[in-house]
C-alpha positions in Angstrom: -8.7 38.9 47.4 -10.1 35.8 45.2 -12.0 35.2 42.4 -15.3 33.1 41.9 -13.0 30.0 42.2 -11.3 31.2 45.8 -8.0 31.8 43.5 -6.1 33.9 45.8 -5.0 37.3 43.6 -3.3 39.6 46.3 -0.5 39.7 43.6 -2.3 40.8 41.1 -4.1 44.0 43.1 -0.6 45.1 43.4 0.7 44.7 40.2 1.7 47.7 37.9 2.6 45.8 34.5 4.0 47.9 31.7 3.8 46.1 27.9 4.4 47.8 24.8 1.3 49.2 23.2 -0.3 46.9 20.6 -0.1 49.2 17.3 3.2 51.3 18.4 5.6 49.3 20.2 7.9 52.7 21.2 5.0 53.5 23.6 3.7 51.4 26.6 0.4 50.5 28.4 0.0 49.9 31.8 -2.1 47.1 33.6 -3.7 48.8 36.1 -5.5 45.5 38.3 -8.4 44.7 35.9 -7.7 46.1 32.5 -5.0 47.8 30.2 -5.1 51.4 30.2 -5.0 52.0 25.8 -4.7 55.4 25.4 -7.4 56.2 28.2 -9.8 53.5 28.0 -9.6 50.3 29.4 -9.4 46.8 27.7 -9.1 43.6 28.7 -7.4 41.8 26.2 -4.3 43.3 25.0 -4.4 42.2 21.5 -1.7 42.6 18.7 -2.0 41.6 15.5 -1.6 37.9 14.2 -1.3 35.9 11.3 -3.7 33.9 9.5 -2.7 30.0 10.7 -6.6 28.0 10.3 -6.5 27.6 13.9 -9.9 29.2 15.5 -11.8 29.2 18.5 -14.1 26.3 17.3 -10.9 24.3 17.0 -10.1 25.2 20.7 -13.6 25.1 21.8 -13.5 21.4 19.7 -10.5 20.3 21.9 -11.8 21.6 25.0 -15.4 20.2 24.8 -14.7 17.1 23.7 -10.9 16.2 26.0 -12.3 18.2 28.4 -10.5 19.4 31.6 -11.1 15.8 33.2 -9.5 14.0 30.4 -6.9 11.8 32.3 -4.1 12.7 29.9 -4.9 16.9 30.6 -5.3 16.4 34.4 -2.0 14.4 34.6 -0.5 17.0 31.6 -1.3 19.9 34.4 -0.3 18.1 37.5 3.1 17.7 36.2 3.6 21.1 34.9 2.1 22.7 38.1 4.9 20.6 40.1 7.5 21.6 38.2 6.9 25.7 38.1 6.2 25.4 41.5 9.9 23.3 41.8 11.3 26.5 39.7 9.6 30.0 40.4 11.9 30.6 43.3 10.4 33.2 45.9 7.4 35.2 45.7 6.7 37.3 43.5 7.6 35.8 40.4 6.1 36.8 36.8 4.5 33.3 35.5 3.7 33.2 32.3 1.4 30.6 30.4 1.4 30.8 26.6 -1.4 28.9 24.9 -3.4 29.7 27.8 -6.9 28.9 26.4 -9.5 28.3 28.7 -7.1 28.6 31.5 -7.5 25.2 33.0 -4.0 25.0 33.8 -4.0 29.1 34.7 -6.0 28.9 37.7 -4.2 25.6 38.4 -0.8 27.5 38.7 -2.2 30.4 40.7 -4.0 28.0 43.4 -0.6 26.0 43.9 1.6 29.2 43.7 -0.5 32.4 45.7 2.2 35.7 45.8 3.0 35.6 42.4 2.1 37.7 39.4 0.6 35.6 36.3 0.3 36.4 33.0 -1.9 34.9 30.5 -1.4 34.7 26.4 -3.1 32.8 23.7 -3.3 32.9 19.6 -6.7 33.3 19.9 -8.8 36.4 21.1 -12.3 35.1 21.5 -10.6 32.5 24.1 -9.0 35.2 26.0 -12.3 37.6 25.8 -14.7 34.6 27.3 -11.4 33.8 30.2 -11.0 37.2 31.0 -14.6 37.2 32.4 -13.6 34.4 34.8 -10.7 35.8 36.0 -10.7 39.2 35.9 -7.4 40.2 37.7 -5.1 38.4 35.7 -3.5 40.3 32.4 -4.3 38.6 29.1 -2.5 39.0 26.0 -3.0 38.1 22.2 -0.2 37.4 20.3 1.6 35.5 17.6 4.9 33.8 19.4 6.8 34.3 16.4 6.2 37.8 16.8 6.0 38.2 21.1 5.3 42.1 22.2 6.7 40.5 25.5 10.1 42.8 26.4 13.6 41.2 27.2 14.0 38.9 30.6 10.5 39.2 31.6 8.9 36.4 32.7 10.8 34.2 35.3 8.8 31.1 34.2 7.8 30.6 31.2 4.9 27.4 30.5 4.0 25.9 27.3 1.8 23.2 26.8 1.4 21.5 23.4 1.7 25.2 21.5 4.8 24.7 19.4 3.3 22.0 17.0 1.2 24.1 16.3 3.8 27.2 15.1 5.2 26.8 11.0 8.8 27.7 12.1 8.9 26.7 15.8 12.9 27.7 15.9 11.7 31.5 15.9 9.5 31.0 18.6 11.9 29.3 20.4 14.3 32.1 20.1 11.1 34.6 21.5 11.2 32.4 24.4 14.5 32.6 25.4 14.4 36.3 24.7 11.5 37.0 27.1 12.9 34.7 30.3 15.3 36.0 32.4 18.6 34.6 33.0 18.5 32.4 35.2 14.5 31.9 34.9 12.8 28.5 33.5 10.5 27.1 30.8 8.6 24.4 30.9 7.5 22.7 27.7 5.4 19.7 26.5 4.9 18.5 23.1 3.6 15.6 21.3 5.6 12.9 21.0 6.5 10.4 18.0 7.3 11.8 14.6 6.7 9.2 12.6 2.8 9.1 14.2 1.7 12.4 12.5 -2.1 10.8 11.7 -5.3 12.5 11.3 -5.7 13.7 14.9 -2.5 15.9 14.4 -4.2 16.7 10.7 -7.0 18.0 12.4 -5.7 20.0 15.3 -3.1 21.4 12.4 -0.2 19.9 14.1 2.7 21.0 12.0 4.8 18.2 13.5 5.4 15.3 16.4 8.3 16.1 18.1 11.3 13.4 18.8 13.1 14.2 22.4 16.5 14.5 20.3 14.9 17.3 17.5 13.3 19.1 20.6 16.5 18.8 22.7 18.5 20.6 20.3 16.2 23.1 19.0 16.5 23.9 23.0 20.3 24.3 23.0 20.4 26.0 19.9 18.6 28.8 20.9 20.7 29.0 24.4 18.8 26.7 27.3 20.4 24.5 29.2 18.4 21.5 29.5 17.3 20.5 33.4 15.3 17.6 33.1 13.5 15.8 30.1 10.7 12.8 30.2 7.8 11.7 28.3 4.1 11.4 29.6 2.5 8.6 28.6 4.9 6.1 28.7 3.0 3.1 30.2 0.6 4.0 28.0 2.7 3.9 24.8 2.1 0.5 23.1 -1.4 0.7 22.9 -1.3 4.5 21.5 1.6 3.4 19.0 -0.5 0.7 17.5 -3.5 3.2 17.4 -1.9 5.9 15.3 -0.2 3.3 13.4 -3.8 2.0 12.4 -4.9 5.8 12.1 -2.5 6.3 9.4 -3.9 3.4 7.6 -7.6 4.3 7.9 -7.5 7.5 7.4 -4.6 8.8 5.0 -4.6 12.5 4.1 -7.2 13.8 1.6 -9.4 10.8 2.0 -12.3 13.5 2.0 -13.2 11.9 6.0 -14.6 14.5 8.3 -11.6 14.8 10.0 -12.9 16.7 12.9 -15.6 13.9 12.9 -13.6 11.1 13.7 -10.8 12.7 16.5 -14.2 13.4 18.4 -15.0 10.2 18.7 -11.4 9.0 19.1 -10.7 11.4 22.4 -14.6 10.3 23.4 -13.8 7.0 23.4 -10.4 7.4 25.5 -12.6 9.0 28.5 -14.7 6.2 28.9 -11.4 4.4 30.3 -10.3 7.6 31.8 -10.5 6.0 35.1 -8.4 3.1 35.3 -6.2 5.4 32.8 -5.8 8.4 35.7 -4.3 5.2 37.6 -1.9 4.2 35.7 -1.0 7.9 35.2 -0.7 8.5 39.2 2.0 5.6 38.8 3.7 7.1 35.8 4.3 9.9 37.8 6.1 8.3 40.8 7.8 6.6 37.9 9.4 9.8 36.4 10.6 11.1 40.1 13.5 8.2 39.5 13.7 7.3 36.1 13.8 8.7 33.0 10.7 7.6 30.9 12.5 7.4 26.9 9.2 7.3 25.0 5.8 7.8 25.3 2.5 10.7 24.2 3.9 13.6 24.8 7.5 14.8 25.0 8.5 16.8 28.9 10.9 19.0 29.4 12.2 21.9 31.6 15.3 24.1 30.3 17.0 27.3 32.0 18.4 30.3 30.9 21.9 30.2 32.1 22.5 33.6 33.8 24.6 36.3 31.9 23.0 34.5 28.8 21.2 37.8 27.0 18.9 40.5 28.6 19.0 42.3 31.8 18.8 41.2 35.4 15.9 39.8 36.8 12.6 42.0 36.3 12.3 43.0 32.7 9.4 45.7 32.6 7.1 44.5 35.2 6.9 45.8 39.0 5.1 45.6 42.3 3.7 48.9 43.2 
């Protein structure tokens, strides 16, 4: 079975997924291949309620549009997170899930390298999930706020998180939902931006809440009971000349200048494609880089941490079953 992209979904025919019902957690709804079943009627999107944060689907349709899944920095940002669950999900089938999910670049990415498994999809936004859901419409989406996950205890064995927590006011909580919802012994992969002492108008306008130093995100990890695998930055050849250009961001465009914020990262990311070539290279190189080295600064902060087994929840499986 595939979808229009030849995304091979036998997994997902099979799979009989239980998750709590979105306005009375004590009962639960069941996925049934294409849709939730909500008290009889199908739906799609399995939305729960969030709160208010700015961020909207023009912001993620802004990001999108203009980065674009061809940007250099997203396709190498993929690749490396595609490697790595692939490095971690152990045997087929697996529950993968990908939180910030959004227009599910890295989604059908994950499902191409990794066929057998069961994915799960979740995002902040439900317009984004609604428009995705059309594209792949075996794959179980859910709305949420992490602070708040509906997700039960030890249910995903991979967990993957690209640049959401910047974006979450108290990212500790979420943290702590995260480690709740993997299984012991199960994985989550994380990226971040890097540098916190760059914050600058692009983080302004994607309402960043913070940059993230390895160190801070390293032991906001432990605190919350990972054990850290492996750690890197992407980006790292790449770092001087993006140092010097937030540093001159700061400068230009201070906060509450009155700039069209939004404005100006547009043309910022626009002009970054135009070199996206010679860029992907260097990238490709970074990568065979990080394989023996570790890379101590650079764009965006990498890291993959495990829940040591016996640490909290049950044994592999949580609520979710082949049928």
């Amino acid at each position: 079975m595939t979808t229009n992209g030849d995304i091979p979904l036998e997994a997902q025919a099979a799979a009989h997924l239980l998750l709590p019902h979105p306005t009375d957690r004590s009962r639960l709804v069941r996925w049934t291949g294409n849709s939730f079943d909500v008290d009889g009627k199908p739906v799609r999107v399995l939305a729960f309620a969030v709160a208010p944060s700015g961020w909207t689907e023009e912001l993620t349709r802004l990001h999108e549009n203009v980065g674009g899944s061809d940007h250099f920095i997203d396709i190498a940002s993929r690749a490396h997170a595609v490697a790595e669950a692939a490095r971690v999900a152990g045997p087929a089938p697996s529950m993968i899930v990908e939180i910030g999910c959004s227009s599910g670049f890295l989604l059908r990415e994950l499902m191409t390298r990794l066929p057998g498994h069961f994915f799960l999809g979740a995002d902040y936004t439900y317009g984004t999930l609604e428009t995705l859901g059309n594209n792949l419409p075996a794959v179980p989406l859910v709305q949420f706020d992490l602070t708040q996950c509906p997700l039960p205890d030890a249910f995903a064995d991979v967990v993957v998180l690209l640049n959401v927590l910047e974006h979450i006011d108290d990212d500790e909580v979420a943290i702590k939902e995260i480690f709740r919802i993997v299984r012991p012994g199960g994985s989550v992969i994380i990226e971040v931006p890097a540098g916190s002492s760059l914050f600058d108008v692009y983080d302004r306008a994607l309402l960043h809440c913070r940059r993230y130093d390895m160190p801070m995100l390293l032991a906001r990890l432990r605190k919350a009971g990972f054990q850290i695998e492996r750690k890197s930055h992407l980006g790292f050849l790449l770092y001087p000349a993006f140092y010097l250009s937030k540093r001159l961001n700061q400068l230009r465009y201070p906060a509450d200048s009155g700039i069209d914020e939004q404005a100006v990262i547009s043309r910022m990311i626009k002009a970054t494609r135009e070199s996206s070539r010679l860029s992907g290279l260097v990238m490709a190189c970074e990568r065979m880089m990080r394989r023996y080295m570790y890379l101590p600064f650079g764009i965006r902060c990498l890291v993959t941490c495990r829940k040591v087994a016996g640490l909290g929840g049950a044994a592999r499986g949580g609520q979710h079953a082949a049928g």
